[in-house]
C-alpha positions in Angstrom: -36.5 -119.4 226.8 -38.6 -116.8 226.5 -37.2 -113.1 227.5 -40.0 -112.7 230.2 -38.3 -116.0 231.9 -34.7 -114.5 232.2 -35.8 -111.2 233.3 -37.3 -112.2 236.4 -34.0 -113.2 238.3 -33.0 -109.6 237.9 -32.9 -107.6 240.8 -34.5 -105.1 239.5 -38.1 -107.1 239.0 -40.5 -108.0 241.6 -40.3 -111.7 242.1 -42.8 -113.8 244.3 -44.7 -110.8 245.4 -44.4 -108.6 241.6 -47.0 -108.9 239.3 -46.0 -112.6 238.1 -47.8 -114.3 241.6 -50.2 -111.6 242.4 -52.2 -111.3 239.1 -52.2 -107.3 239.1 -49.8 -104.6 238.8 -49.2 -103.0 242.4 -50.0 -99.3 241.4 -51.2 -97.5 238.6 -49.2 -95.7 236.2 -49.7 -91.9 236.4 -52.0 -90.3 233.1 -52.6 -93.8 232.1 -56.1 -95.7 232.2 -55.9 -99.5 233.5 -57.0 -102.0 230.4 -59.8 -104.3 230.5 -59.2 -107.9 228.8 -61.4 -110.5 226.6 -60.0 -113.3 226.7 -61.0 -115.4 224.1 -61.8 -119.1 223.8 -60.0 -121.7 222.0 -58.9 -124.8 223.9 -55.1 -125.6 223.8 -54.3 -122.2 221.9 -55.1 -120.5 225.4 -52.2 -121.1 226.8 -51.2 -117.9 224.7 -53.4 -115.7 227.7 -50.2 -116.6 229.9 -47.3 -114.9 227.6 -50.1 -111.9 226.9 -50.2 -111.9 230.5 -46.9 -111.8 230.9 -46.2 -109.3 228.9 -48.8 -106.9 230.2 -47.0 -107.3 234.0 -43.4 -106.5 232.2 -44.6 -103.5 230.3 -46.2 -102.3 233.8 -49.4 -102.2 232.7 -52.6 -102.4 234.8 -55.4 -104.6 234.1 -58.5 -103.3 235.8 -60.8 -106.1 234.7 -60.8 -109.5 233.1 -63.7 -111.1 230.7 -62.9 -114.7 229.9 -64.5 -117.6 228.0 -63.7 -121.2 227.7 -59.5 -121.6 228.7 -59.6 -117.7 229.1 -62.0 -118.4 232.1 -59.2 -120.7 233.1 -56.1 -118.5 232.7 -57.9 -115.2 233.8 -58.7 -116.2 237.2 -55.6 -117.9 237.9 -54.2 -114.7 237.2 -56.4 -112.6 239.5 -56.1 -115.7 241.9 -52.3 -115.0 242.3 -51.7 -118.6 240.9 -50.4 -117.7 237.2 -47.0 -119.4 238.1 -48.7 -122.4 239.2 -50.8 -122.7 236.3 -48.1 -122.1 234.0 -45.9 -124.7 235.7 -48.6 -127.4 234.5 -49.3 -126.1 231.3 -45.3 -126.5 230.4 -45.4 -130.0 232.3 -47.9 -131.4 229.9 -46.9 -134.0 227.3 -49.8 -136.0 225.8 -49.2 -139.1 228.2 -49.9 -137.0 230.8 -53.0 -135.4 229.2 -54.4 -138.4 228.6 -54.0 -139.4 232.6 -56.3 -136.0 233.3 -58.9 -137.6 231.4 -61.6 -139.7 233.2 -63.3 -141.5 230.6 -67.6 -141.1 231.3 -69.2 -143.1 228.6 -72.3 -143.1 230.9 -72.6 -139.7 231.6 -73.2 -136.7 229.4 -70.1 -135.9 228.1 -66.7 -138.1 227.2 -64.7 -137.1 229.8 -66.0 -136.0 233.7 -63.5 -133.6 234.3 -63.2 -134.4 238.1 -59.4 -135.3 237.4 -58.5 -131.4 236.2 -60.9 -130.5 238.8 -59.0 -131.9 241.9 -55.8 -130.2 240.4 -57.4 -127.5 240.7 -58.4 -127.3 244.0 -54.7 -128.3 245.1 -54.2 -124.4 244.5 -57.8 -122.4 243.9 -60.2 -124.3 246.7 -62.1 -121.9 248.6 -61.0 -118.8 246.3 -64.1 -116.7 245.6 -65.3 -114.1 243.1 -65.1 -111.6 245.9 -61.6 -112.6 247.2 -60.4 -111.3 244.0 -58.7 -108.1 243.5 -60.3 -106.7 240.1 -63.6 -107.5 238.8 -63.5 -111.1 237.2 -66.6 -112.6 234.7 -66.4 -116.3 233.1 -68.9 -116.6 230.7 -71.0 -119.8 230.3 -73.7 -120.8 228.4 -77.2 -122.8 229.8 -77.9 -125.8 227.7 -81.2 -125.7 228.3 -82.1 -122.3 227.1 -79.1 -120.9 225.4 -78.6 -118.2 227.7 -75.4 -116.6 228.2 -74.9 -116.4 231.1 -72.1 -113.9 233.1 -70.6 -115.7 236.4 -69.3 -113.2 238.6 -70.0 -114.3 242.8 -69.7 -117.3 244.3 -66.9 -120.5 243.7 -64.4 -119.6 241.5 -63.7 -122.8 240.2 -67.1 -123.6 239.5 -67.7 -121.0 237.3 -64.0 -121.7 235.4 -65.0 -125.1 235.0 -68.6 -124.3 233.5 -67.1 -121.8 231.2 -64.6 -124.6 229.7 -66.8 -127.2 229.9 -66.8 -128.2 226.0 -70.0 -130.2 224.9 -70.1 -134.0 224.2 -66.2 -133.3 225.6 -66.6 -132.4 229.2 -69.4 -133.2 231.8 -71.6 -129.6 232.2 -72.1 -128.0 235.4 -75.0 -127.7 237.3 -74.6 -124.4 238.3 -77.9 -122.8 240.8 -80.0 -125.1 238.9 -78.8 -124.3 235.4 -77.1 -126.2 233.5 -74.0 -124.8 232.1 -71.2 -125.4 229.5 -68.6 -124.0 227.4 -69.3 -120.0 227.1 -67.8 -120.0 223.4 -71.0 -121.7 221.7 -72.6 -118.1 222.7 -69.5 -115.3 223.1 -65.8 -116.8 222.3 -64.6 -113.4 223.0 -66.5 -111.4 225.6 -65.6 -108.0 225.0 -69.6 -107.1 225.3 -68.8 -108.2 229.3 -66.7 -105.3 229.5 -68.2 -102.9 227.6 -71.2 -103.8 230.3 -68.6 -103.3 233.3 -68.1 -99.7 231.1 -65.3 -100.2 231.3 -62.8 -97.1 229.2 -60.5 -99.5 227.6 -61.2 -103.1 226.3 -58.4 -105.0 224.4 -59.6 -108.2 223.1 -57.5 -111.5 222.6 -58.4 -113.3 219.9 -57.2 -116.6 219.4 -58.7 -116.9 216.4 -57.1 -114.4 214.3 -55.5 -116.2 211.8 -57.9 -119.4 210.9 -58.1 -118.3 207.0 -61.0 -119.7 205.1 -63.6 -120.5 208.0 -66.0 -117.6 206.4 -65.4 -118.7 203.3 -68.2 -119.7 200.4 -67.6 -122.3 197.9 -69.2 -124.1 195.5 -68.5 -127.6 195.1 -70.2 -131.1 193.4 -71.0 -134.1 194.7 -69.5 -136.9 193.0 -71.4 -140.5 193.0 -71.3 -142.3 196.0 -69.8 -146.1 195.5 -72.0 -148.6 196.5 -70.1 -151.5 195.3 -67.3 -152.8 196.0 -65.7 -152.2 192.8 -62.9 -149.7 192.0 -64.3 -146.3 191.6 -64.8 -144.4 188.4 -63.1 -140.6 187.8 -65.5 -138.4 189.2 -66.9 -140.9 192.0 -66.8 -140.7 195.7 -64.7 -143.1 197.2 -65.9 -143.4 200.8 -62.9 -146.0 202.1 -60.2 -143.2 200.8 -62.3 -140.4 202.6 -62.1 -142.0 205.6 -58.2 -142.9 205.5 -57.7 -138.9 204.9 -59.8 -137.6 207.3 -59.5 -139.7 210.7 -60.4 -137.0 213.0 -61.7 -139.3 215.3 -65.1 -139.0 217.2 -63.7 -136.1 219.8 -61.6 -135.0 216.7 -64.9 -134.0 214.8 -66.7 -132.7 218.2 -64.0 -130.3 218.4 -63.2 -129.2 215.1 -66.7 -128.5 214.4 -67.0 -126.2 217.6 -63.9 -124.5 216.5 -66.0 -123.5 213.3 -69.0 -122.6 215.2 -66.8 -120.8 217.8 -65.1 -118.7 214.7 -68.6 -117.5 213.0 -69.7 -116.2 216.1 -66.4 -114.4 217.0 -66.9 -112.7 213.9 -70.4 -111.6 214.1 -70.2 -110.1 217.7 -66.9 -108.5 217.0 -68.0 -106.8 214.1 -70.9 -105.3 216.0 -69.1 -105.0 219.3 -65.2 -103.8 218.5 -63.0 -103.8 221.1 -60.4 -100.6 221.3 -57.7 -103.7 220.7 -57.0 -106.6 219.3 -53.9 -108.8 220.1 -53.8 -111.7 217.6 -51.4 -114.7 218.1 -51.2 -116.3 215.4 -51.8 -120.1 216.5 -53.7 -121.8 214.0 -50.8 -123.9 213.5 -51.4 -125.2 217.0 -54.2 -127.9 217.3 -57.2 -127.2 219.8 -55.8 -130.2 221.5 -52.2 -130.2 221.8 -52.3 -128.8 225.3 -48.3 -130.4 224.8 -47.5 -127.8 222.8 -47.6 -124.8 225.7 -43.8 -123.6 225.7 -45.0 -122.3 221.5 -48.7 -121.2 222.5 -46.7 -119.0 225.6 -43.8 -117.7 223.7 -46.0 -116.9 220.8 -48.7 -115.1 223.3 -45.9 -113.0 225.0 -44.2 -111.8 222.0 -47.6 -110.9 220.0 -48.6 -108.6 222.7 -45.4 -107.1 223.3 -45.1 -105.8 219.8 -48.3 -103.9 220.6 -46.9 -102.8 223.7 -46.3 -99.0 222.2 -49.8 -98.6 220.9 -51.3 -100.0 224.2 -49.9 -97.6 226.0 -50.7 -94.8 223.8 -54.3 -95.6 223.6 -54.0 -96.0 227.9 -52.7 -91.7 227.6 -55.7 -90.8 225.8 -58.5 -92.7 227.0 -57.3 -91.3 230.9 
């Protein structure tokens, strides 16, 4: 149980109308500068936004603005929404029957699954909610198919624009958006922290869920063995294509995903290098498949208690940069 989850039947903290179901801290501490969050992409490992979240509300600390990509999309407007609880209630319900349920099967259309399934739990608790019903400034970022744009969603149907900015190629169906054509925001800005800067906004912390994936920027050389044609035994030194294949069943979404999570890791580290945020909190979830959304109690608990040992620098960078 994570400490978060104890301390809110305490008299002391705000319960259905705190922080926890309203998405933003009632005031603004004194001397102190509200923070504005990048929420990163990286399909089940998001579930870490809700503990950072979390831990934000217990520490008292304001979040003026919220950039999110791909599941940080997701999570971030349910915040601002007022529906964290509710989102966080389905992420701990999950097991992998259940999962699979969510999934409608499209082999005719242009992507594996159409999504309609998540999209009508959606609207059970979000229908109707707009950008401009919100209570802090909100971007999902998406990205057009056609042209490669990024493109910055902030008017208009909030779940829309949520389920454009996790819409994963060859995964889920895009969203025709206005005419464009949009899916997952991470093929173009996994961690939008250049949103924010945009928004100028004084404080940016960024939460990368990527952190700790050792090895993706890695060079190595390597040789190609001989492939074997027939069906005889393979010599030392040869490629044996049948014992590949036993090691590495990834499956066809398996591959999809796993390369995306490679492209989505170059990129983070290009436009992060160029465009730093004044924080980083860094879960360390690559332990955590991109699709065991099962696994949300660890992705939470490990979200939570990575931003709350930063909680003492966040708030000294909050006194100086007011």
């Amino acid at each position: 149980m994570l400490e978060w989850a104890s301390l809110r039947n305490r008299p002391d903290v705000r319960e259905a109308n705190g922080p926890s179901s309203t998405g933003t801290s009632e005031t603004k501490t004194p001397g102190k500068t509200g923070i504005s969050l990048a929420l990163g992409g990286g399909c089940a490992r998001g579930w870490a936004h809700i503990g950072v979240l979390r831990a934000l509300d217990e520490a008292g600390i304001e979040v003026s603005m919220i950039a999110g990509t791909s599941i940080g999309a997701l999570v971030g407007g349910c915040y601002l929404a007022g529906k964290l609880d509710e989102l966080e209630e389905f992420a701990r319900g999950l097991s992998r029957r259940r999962i699979f349920g969510l999934l409608d099967l499209n082999l005719r259309g242009n992507g594996l699954f159409g999504g309609m399934k998540l999209d009508a739990r959606l609207r059970e608790h979000v229908a109707g909610v707009r950008f401009e019903d919100l209570p802090k400034p909100f971007v999902c970022v998406a990205s057009e198919i056609r042209t490669g744009h990024e493109i910055w969603l902030s008017s208009g149907s909030l779940i829309t624009a949520m389920r454009a900015s996790y819409a994963l190629p060859g995964v889920f169906e895009p969203v025709n958006c206005n005419g464009r054509v949009l899916v997952d925001g991470a093929l173009v800005n996994p961690v939008p922290v250049s949103v924010c800067r945009a928004y100028e906004q004084p404080l940016v912390v960024a939460v990368n869920l990527h952190y700790d994936l050792f090895g993706r920027a890695a060079v190595i050389k390597h040789g190609a063995g001989e492939l074997v044609v027939e069906k005889d035994a393979p010599r030392p030194g040869q490629f044996d294509p049948q014992r590949q294949s036993r090691e590495t069943r990834l499956g066809i979404t398996g591959v999809m995903v796993e390369a995306f999570n490679i492209i989505q890791d170059r990129i983070s580290r290009a436009r992060l290098a160029g465009d730093p945020p004044d924080m980083s909190l860094q879960p360390k979830l690559s332990h955590i498949g991109l699709t065991e959304f099962h696994r949300a109690d660890e992705a939470i608990s490990i979200g939570y208690q990575a931003t709350m040992a930063q909680i003492g620098e966040l708030t000294r960078l909050q006194t100086v940069l007011a």
